[in-house]
C-alpha positions in Angstrom: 72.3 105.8 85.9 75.2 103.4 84.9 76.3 100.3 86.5 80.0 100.0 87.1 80.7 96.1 87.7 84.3 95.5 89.5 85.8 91.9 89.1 87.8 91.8 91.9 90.1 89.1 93.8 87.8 88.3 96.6 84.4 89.7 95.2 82.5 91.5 92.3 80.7 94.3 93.4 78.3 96.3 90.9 77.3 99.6 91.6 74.8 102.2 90.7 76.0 105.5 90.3 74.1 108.6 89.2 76.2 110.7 86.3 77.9 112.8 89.8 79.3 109.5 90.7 76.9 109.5 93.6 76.0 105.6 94.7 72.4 104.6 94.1 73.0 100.8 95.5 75.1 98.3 94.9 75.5 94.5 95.9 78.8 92.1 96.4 79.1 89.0 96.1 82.1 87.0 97.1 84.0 83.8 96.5 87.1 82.1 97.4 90.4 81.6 96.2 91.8 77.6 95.7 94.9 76.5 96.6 95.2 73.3 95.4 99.0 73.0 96.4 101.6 75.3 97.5 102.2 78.3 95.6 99.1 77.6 93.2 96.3 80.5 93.6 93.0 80.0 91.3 89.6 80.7 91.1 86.9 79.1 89.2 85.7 81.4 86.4 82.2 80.4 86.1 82.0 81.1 89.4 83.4 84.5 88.6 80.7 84.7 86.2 77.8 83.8 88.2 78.9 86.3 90.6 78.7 88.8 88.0 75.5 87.7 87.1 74.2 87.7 91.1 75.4 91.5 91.5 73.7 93.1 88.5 70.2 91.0 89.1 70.1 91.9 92.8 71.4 95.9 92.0 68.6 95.9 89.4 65.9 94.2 91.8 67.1 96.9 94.1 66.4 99.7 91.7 62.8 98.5 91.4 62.4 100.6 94.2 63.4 103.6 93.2 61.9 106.1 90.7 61.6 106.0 86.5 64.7 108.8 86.2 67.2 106.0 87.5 66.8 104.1 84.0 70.1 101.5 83.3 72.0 103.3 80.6 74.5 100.3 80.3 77.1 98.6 82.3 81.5 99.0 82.1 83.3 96.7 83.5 86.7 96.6 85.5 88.6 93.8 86.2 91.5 92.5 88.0 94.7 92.0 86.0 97.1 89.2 85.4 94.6 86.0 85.0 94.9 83.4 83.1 92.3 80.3 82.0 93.0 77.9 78.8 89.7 77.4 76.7 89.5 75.1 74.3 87.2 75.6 70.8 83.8 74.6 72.4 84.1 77.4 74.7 84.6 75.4 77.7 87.3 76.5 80.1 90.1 74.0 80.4 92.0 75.7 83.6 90.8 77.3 86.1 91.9 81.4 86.3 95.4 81.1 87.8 95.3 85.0 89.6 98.0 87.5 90.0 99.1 85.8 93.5 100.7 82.5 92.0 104.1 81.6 92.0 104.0 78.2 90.2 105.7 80.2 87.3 109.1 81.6 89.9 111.4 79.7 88.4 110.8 80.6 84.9 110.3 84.4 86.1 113.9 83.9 87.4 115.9 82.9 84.7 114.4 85.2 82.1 114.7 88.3 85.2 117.8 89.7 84.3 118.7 89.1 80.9 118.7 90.8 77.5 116.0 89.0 76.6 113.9 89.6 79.8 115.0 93.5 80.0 113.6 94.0 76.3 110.1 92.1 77.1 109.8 94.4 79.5 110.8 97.4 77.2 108.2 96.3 75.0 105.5 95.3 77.6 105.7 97.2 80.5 104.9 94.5 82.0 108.1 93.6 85.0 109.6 89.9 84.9 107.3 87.8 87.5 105.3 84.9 88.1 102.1 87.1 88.4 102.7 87.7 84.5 100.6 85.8 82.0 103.7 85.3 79.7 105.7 83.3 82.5 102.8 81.8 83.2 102.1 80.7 79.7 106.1 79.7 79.3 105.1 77.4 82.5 102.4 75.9 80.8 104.0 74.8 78.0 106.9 72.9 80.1 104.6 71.4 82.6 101.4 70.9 80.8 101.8 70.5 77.3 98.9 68.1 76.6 96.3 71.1 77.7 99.1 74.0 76.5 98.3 72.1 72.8 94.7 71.5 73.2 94.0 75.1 74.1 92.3 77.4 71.5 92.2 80.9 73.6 94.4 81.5 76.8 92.2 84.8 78.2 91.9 86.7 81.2 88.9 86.7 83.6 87.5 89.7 81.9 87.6 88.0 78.4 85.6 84.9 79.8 82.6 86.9 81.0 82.6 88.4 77.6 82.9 85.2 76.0 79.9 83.9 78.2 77.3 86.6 77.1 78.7 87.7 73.5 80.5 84.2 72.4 83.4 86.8 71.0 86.7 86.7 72.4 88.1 90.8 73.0 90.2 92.3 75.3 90.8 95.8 76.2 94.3 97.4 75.6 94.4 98.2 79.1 94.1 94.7 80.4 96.3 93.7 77.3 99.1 95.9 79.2 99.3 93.8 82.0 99.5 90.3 80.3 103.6 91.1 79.6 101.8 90.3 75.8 101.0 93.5 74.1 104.1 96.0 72.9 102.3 99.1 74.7 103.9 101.5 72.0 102.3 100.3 68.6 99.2 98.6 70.4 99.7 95.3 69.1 100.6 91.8 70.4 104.0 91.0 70.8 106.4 88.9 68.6 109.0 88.9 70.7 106.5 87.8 73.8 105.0 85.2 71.5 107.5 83.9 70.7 108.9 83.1 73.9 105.7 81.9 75.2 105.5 80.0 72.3 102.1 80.9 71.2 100.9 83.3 67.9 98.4 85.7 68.6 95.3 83.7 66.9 95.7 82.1 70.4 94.9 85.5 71.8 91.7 87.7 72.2 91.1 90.5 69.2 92.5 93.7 71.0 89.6 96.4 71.1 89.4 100.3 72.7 88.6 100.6 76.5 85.4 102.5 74.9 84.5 99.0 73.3 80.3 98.6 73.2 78.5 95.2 72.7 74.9 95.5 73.4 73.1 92.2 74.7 70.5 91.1 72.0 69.7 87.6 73.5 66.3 88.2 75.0 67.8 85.1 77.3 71.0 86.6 78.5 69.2 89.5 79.4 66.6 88.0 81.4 69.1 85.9 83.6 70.7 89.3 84.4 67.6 91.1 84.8 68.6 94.0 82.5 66.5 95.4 79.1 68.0 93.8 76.1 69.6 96.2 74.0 71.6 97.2 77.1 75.4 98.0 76.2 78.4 96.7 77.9 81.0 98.7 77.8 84.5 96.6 78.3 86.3 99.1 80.1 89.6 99.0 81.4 92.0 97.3 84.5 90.8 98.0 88.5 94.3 99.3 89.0 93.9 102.1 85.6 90.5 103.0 86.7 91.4 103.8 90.5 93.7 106.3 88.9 90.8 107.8 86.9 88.2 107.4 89.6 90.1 109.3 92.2 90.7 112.2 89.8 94.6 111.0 90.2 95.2 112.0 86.1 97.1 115.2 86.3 101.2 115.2 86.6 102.2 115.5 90.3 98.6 113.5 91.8 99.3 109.9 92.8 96.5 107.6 93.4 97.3 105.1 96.5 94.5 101.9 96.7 95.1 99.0 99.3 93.0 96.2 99.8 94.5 93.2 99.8 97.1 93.9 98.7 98.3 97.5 97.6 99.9 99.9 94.6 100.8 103.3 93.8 100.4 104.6 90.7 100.2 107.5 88.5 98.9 108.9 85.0 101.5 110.0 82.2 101.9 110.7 78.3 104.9 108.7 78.6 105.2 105.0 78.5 108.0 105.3 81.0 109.1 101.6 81.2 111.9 102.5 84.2 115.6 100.9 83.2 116.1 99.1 86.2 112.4 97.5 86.4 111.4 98.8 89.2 107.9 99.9 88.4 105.4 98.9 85.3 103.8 100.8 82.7 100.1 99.5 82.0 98.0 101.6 79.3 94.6 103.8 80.9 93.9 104.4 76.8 96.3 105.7 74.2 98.5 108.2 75.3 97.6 107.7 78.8 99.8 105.7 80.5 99.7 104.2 84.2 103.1 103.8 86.0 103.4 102.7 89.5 104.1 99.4 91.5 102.2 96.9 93.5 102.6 95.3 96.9 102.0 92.0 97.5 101.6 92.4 101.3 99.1 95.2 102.5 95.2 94.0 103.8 96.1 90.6 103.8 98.9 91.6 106.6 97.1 93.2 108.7 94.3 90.0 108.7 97.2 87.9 109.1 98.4 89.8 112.5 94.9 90.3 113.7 94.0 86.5 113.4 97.0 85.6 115.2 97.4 87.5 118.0 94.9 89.7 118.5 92.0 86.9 118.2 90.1 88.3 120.7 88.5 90.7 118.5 86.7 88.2 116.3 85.0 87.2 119.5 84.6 91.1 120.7 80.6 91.9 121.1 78.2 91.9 118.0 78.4 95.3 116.3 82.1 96.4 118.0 84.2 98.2 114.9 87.1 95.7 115.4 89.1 98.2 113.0 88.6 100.7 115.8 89.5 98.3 118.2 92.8 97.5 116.5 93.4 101.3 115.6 93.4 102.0 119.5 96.3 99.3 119.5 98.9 101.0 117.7 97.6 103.9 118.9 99.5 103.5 122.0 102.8 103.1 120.7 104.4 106.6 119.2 105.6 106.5 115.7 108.7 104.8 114.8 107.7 101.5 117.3 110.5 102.1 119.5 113.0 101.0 117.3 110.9 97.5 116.3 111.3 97.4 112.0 108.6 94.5 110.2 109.4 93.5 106.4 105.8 92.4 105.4 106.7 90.2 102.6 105.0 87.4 103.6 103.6 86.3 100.5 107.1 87.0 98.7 106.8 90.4 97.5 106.2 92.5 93.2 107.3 96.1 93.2 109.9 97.4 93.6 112.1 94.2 93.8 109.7 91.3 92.3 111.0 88.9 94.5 108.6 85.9 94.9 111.1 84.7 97.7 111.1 87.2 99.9 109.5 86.5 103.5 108.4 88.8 106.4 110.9 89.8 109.1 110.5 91.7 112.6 113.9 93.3 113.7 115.2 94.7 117.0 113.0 93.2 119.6 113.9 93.4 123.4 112.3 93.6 126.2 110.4 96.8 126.1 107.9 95.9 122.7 104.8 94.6 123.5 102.1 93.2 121.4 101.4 96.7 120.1 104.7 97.5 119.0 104.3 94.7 117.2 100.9 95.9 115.4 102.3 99.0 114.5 105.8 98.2 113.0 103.1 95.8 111.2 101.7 98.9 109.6 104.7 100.8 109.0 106.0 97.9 107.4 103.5 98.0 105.0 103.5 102.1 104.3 107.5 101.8 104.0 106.8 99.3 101.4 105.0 101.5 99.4 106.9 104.3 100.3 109.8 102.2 98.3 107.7 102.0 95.4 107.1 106.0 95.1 110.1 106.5 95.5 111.2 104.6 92.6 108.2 106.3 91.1 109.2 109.6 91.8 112.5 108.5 89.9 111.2 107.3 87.0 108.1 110.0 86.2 108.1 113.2 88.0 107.7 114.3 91.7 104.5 113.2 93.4 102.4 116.4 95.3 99.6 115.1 96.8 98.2 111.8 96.8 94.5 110.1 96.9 93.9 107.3 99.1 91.1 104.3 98.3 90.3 101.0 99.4 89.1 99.4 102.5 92.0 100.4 104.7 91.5 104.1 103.7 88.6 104.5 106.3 91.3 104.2 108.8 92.1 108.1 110.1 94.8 106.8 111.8 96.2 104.6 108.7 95.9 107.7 106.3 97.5 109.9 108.8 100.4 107.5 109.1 100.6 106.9 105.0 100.7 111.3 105.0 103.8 111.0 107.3 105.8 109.0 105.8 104.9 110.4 102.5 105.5 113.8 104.0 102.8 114.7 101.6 99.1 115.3 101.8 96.9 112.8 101.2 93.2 113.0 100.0 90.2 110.9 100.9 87.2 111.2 98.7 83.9 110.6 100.3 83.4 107.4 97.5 86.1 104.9 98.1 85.0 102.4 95.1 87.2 103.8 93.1 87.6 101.3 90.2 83.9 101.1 89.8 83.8 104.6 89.4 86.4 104.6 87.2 84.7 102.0 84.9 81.6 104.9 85.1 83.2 107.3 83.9 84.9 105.2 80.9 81.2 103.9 80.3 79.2 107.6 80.0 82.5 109.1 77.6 81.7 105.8 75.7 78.0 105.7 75.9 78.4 110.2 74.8 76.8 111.1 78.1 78.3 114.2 79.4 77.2 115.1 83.1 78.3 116.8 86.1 81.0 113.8 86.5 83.2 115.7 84.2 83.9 118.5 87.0 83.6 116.1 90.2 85.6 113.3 89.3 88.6 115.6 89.2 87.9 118.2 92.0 88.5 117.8 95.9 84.8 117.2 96.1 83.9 114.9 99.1 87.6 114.5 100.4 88.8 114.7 103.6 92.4 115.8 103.7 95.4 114.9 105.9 98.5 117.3 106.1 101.8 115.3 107.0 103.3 115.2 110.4 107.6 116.1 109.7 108.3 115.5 112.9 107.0 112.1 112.6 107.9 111.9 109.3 111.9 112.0 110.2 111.0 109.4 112.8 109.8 107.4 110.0 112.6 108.0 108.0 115.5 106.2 110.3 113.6 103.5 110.4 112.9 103.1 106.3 116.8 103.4 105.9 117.5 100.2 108.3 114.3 98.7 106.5 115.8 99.1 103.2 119.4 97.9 104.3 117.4 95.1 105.9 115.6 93.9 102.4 119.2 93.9 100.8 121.6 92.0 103.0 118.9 89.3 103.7 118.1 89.1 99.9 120.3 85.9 99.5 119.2 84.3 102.5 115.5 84.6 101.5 
């Protein structure tokens, strides 16, 4: 078996699979995001780290338990995107790992959004003009804290640090590289151009290695505190957001792989880099010649915790074993499609793809008398699926028509959430029996890398396992009003935002 290890935003999960992608065990274990001011979202990396550590020991306690034939062949590794920590030439990290959500960096995102200069980064990179990106992140740093900007050696992402920690190398994957707005995605190398305006040279970057990338852990040491044979390989795998693509079987033209967690994106697999003209949608690299393009939303998960918190708090205190998702399900249940009339722009923690508008906020429109608290929960949701609705659509412009699409992530156990996400697609959507899709993802890169060739190779791409949901047009049209007046919405409130 192989371990897939998922450095995620909230937790890192590692999971055993057998070579059909079938889950032996797994263990998670979570940790919090700081917010030491408005704006400013981090995480402390040896925390991170430790966490990685926890997972593997306690999966490989687990596995104790099971028979010989479930031997560790080695551990790949996927990773949230966007991080960045400073380290200095001890090793010792001199920031914490400012994530994906902050907006410290808007202002700089703004003036360079736009521009000649900004529309060419991103016709290098990929990568769209935003505060998530490492580069504005890095152009931040220099301007508001030059004394550690200077005293940095490395500025890596979270995946580089755990690296760092057990192989005292600093290497990065291209895929991960794709997302830093760094790396030109069409020679493979850093960029001069993004260098230069972060005002760094690429010595203060990690050496750029294959997703296929094996380091074996030779410190009897290391290995014991993870509880793994030494000798083990790591393989450094690729971004959560590539490998859901690849873990879904969402690789061929025309198959679009939908996660939401937290937060949410909608992506799909090309030979084309694809970098859209008006920057609506980025182009991150699975490995060369495969090329992700798709957009994320900030606003998905986190939404729907939001609402539930606030005015549906009775469900936190609902009975001991109650599925509160159920519960809430039942809610917009009883309100038909469409919300009488009641439209929700969810961008309450601003808002990336397809506008990249840090400033945006979250809107309800058209409420009288009639709406009740479950109108309310349902244009909620609609909200959200017309927000990535927007982002296909600007998909669909820039690659090829999407057919069918496969839906992961925690919401994706929701029948009645898929059947809405089908209906306003007005396209089937696919549910695969394993919904850790990224870890799965980082599997399959680990056994091509490791040369073991199983029966993965014909189930990670087949319907296997899925549960499918066949559109609803009459709902769909519904739908569709109400995404025009959403859409008109966005743009004459832009300003006031």
């Amino acid at each position: 078996m192989i371990i897939g290890l998922d450095i995620g935003t909230s937790s890192t999960k590692a999971i055993a699979f057998d070579h059909a992608g079938m889950i032996i065990t797994q263990y998670s274990v979570a940790y919090p995001i700081l917010i030491p001011q408005t704006g400013y979202y981090e995480q402390d990396p040896l925390q991170i780290y430790e966490a990685c550590v926890r997972a593997v020991s306690e999966v490989m306690d687990a596995l104790k338990n099971y028979t010989q034939e479930h031997r560790l062949e080695g551990i790949a590794v996927s990773s949230a995107m966007h991080g960045l920590i400073a380290m200095d030439k001890k090793g010792n990290h001199l920031t914490n790992c400012i994530i994906w959500a902050d907006t410290r960096s808007q202002d700089i995102a703004d003036k360079l959004r736009g521009t000649s200069a900004g529309h060419n980064l991103f016709r290098q990179t990929g990568t769209p003009i935003h505060p998530m990106s490492p580069l504005c992140k890095l152009i931040w740093m220099n301007k508001h804290m030059p004394n550690t900007f200077k005293e940095t050696h490395k500025f890596i992402g979270v995946k580089e640090y755990i690296f760092f920690k057990l192989f005292g190398t600093y290497v990065v994957d291209y895929s991960i590289a794709s997302a830093t707005g760094l790396l030109d995605i069409h020679t493979l190398h850093w960029s001069g151009l993004a260098l230069l305006e972060a005002g760094i040279t690429d010595e203060h970057l990690s050496s750029l290695v294959s997703v296929d990338h094996i380091i074996k852990v030779e410190d009897e040491a290391m290995a014991q505190r993870w509880k793994i044979p030494v000798g083990t390989p790591f393989v450094i795998g690729a971004s959560d957001g590539c490998l859901a693509n690849l873990g879904v079987g969402a690789t061929k033209p025309g198959i679009a792989s939908l996660t939401v967690g937290t937060s949410g994106a909608i992506r799909v697999v090309t030979d084309q880099s694809n970098t859209d003209t008006k920057e609506r949608v980025f182009s991150y690299i699975l490995r060369p010649g495969e090329f992700v393009v798709g957009g994320a939303i900030n606003n998905a998960g986190v939404v729907r915790s939001w609402f539930q918190d606030q005015f549906m708090s009775e469900l936190s205190r609902s009975p001991l074993g109650a599925d509160r998702s159920a519960l809430f399900d039942d809610e917009v249940r009883s309100v038909a499609p469409g919300s009488d009339g009641l439209i929700f722009l969810p961008y309450l923690t601003g808002e990336r793809a397809p506008y990249w508008d840090a400033k945006a906020k979250g809107l309800y429109f058209g409420i009288q008398l009639q709406h009740r608290r479950a109108h309310f929960a349902r244009a909620m949701i609609e909200g959200m699926l017309f927000a990535l609705y927007s982002v296909g659509i600007a998909l669909e412009e820039t690659t090829q028509p999407i057919e069918t699409i496969y839906a992961s992530g925690g919401l994706a156990r929701s029948v009645l959430w898929v059947q809405m996400l089908a209906d306003v697609f007005n396209k089937p959507v696919l549910v695969k029996e394993n919904v850790e899709s990224s870890a799965w993802g980082a599997a399959i890169i680990g056994m091509d890398a490791l040369g073991i060739h199983g029966a993965y190779l014909s189930t990670h791409t087949a319907d296997t396992y899925s549960t499918r949901y066949l559109p609803d047009e009459n709902n769909h049209h519904v739908y569709m009003e109400n995404f025009k007046r959403f859409e008109r919405l966005y743009l004459k409130l832009k300003e006031e935002f």
